[in-house]
C-alpha positions as CSV (number, residue, x, y, z in Angstrom):
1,X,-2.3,13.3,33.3
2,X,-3.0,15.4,30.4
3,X,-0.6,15.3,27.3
4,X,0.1,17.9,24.7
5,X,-1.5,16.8,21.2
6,X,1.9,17.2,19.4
7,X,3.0,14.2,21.5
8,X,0.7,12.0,19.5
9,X,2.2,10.9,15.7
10,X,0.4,9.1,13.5
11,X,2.7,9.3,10.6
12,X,3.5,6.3,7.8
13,X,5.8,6.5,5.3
14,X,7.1,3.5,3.1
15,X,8.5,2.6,0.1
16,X,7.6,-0.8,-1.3
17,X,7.1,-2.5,-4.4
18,X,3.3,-3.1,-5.5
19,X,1.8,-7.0,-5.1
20,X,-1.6,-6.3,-6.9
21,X,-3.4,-4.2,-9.3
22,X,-4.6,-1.6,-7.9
23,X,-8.8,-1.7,-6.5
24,X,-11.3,0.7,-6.9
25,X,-14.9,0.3,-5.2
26,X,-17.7,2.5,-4.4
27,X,-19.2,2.4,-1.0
28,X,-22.8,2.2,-0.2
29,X,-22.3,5.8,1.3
30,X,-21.1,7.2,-2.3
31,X,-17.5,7.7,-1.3
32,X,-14.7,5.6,-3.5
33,X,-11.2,4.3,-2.7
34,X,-8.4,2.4,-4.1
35,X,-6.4,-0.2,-2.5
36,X,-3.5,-1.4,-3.3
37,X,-1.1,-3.5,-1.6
38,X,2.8,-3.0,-1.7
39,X,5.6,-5.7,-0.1
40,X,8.4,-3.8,1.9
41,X,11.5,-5.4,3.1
42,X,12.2,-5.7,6.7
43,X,15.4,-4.4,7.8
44,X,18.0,-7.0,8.3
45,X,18.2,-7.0,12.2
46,X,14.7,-8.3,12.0
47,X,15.1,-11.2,10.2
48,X,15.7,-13.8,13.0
49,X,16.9,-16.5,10.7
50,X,13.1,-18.0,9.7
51,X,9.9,-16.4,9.2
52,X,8.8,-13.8,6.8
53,X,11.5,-11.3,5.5
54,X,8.6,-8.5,4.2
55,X,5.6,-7.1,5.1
56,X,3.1,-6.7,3.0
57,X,0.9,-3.9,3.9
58,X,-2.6,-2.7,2.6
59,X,-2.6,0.9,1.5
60,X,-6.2,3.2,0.4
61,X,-6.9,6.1,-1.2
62,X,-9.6,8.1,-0.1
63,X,-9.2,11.5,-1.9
64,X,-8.6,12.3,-5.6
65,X,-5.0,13.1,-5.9
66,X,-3.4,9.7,-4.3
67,X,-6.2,8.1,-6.5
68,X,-5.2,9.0,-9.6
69,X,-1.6,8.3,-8.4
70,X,-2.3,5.0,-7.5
71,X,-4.5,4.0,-9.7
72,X,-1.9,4.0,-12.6
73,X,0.6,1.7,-11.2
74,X,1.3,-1.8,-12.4
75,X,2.6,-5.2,-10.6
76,X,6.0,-4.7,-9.5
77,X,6.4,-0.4,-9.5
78,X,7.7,0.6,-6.5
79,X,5.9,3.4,-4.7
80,X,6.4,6.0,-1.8
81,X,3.4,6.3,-0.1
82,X,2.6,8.6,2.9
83,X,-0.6,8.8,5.1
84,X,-1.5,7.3,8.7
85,X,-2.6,3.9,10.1
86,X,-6.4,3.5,10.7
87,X,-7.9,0.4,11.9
88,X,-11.3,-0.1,10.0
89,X,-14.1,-1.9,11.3
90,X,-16.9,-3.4,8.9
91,X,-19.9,-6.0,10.1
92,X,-18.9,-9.3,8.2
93,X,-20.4,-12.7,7.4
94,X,-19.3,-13.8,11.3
95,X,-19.7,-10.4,12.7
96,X,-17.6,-7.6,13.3
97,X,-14.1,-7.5,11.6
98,X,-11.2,-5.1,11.1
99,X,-8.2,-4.4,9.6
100,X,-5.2,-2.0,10.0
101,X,-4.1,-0.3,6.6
102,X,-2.2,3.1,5.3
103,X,-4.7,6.0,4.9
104,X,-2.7,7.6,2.1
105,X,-2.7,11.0,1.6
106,X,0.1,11.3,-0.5
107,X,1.5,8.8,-3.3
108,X,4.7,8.6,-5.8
109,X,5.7,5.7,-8.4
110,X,9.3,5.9,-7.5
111,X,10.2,3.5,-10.7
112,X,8.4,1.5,-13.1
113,X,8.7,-2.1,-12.7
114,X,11.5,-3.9,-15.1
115,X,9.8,-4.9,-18.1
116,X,9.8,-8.8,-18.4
117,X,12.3,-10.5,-21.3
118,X,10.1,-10.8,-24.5
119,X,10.7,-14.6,-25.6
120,X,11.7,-15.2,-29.2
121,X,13.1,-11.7,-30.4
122,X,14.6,-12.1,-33.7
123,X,18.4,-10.4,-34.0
124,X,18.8,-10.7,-30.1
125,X,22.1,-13.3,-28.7
Protein backbone atom coordinates (compact mmCIF):
# COMPACT_ATOMS: atom_id res chain seq x y z
CA UNK A 1 0.00 0.00 0.00
CA UNK A 2 1.53 3.15 -1.10
CA UNK A 3 1.15 6.41 1.05
CA UNK A 4 1.33 10.01 0.01
CA UNK A 5 4.64 11.68 1.33
CA UNK A 6 2.64 14.46 3.04
CA UNK A 7 1.35 11.77 5.38
CA UNK A 8 4.81 11.49 6.97
CA UNK A 9 5.70 14.48 9.64
CA UNK A 10 8.75 14.75 11.15
CA UNK A 11 8.26 17.98 12.91
CA UNK A 12 9.65 19.10 16.69
CA UNK A 13 8.97 21.93 18.35
CA UNK A 14 9.72 22.73 22.13
CA UNK A 15 10.28 25.14 24.41
CA UNK A 16 12.47 24.27 27.43
CA UNK A 17 14.90 25.73 29.64
CA UNK A 18 18.76 24.98 28.84
CA UNK A 19 20.67 22.33 31.35
CA UNK A 20 24.22 22.84 29.93
CA UNK A 21 26.44 25.17 28.16
CA UNK A 22 26.14 24.88 24.92
CA UNK A 23 28.99 22.20 22.81
CA UNK A 24 30.68 22.89 19.84
CA UNK A 25 32.95 20.04 18.08
CA UNK A 26 34.35 19.50 14.79
CA UNK A 27 33.91 16.13 13.11
CA UNK A 28 36.55 14.21 11.43
CA UNK A 29 34.53 14.96 8.14
CA UNK A 30 35.03 18.86 8.61
CA UNK A 31 31.44 19.54 9.43
CA UNK A 32 30.69 21.28 13.09
CA UNK A 33 27.67 21.25 15.51
CA UNK A 34 26.50 22.49 18.72
CA UNK A 35 24.63 20.65 21.28
CA UNK A 36 22.87 21.70 23.73
CA UNK A 37 20.52 20.21 26.04
CA UNK A 38 17.19 21.85 27.31
CA UNK A 39 14.66 20.29 30.28
CA UNK A 40 10.90 20.55 29.23
CA UNK A 41 8.11 19.87 31.52
CA UNK A 42 5.73 17.18 30.91
CA UNK A 43 2.20 18.03 30.84
CA UNK A 44 0.44 17.26 33.94
CA UNK A 45 -1.66 14.25 32.80
CA UNK A 46 1.57 12.47 32.49
CA UNK A 47 2.83 12.65 35.65
CA UNK A 48 1.52 9.42 37.25
CA UNK A 49 2.36 10.36 40.78
CA UNK A 50 6.35 9.09 40.71
CA UNK A 51 8.87 9.19 38.12
CA UNK A 52 10.40 11.90 36.22
CA UNK A 53 8.17 15.15 35.69
CA UNK A 54 10.66 16.51 32.53
CA UNK A 55 12.37 15.38 29.78
CA UNK A 56 15.43 16.38 29.06
CA UNK A 57 16.15 16.27 25.49
CA UNK A 58 19.47 16.70 23.38
CA UNK A 59 19.15 19.32 20.64
CA UNK A 60 22.26 20.02 17.58
CA UNK A 61 22.92 22.49 15.30
CA UNK A 62 24.16 21.62 12.12
CA UNK A 63 24.01 24.87 9.99
CA UNK A 64 25.13 28.41 10.76
CA UNK A 65 22.13 30.29 11.75
CA UNK A 66 20.72 27.91 14.80
CA UNK A 67 24.52 27.91 15.64
CA UNK A 68 25.10 31.23 16.34
CA UNK A 69 21.64 31.18 18.11
CA UNK A 70 22.60 28.58 20.29
CA UNK A 71 25.74 29.05 20.89
CA UNK A 72 25.03 32.30 22.90
CA UNK A 73 22.75 30.96 25.51
CA UNK A 74 23.61 30.48 29.09
CA UNK A 75 22.41 27.79 31.96
CA UNK A 76 18.89 28.38 32.60
CA UNK A 77 17.55 30.61 29.14
CA UNK A 78 14.71 29.25 27.95
CA UNK A 79 14.66 28.48 24.18
CA UNK A 80 12.20 27.58 21.30
CA UNK A 81 13.76 25.30 19.14
CA UNK A 82 12.34 23.72 15.99
CA UNK A 83 13.92 21.00 13.74
CA UNK A 84 13.14 17.03 13.42
CA UNK A 85 14.10 13.91 15.37
CA UNK A 86 17.13 11.90 13.86
CA UNK A 87 18.44 8.90 15.51
CA UNK A 88 22.31 8.95 15.03
CA UNK A 89 24.42 6.08 14.89
CA UNK A 90 28.26 6.31 15.75
CA UNK A 91 30.77 2.99 16.24
CA UNK A 92 31.69 3.26 20.06
CA UNK A 93 34.13 1.68 22.56
CA UNK A 94 31.51 -1.59 22.71
CA UNK A 95 30.29 -1.18 19.28
CA UNK A 96 27.65 0.38 17.57
CA UNK A 97 25.51 3.07 19.59
CA UNK A 98 22.86 5.70 18.93
CA UNK A 99 20.99 8.29 20.10
CA UNK A 100 17.70 10.18 19.31
CA UNK A 101 18.13 14.15 19.38
CA UNK A 102 16.42 17.43 17.76
CA UNK A 103 18.01 18.28 14.40
CA UNK A 104 17.43 22.03 14.82
CA UNK A 105 16.89 24.08 12.09
CA UNK A 106 15.55 26.98 13.71
CA UNK A 107 16.40 28.38 17.33
CA UNK A 108 15.07 31.50 19.68
CA UNK A 109 16.24 32.47 23.40
CA UNK A 110 12.68 33.09 24.53
CA UNK A 111 14.17 34.85 27.93
CA UNK A 112 17.33 35.12 29.60
CA UNK A 113 17.66 33.19 32.71
CA UNK A 114 16.94 35.25 36.16
CA UNK A 115 20.07 36.53 37.20
CA UNK A 116 21.21 34.90 40.57
CA UNK A 117 20.90 37.23 44.08
CA UNK A 118 24.48 38.86 44.45
CA UNK A 119 25.36 38.12 48.26
CA UNK A 120 26.50 41.03 50.37
CA UNK A 121 25.18 44.18 48.38
CA UNK A 122 25.65 47.22 50.42
CA UNK A 123 22.24 49.58 50.70
CA UNK A 124 20.06 46.41 49.84
CA UNK A 125 17.22 45.23 53.01
Amino acid sequence: METPDDEYVNDVRLSGRVSGEPQGRELPSGDRLLSVRIVVPRPPRRRRGRGATVDTIDCVAWTSRPRAVLGAVRVGDIVLVEGALRRRFWRGQHGLASKMEVDVSRAKRVRKAASAPTEGREGTD
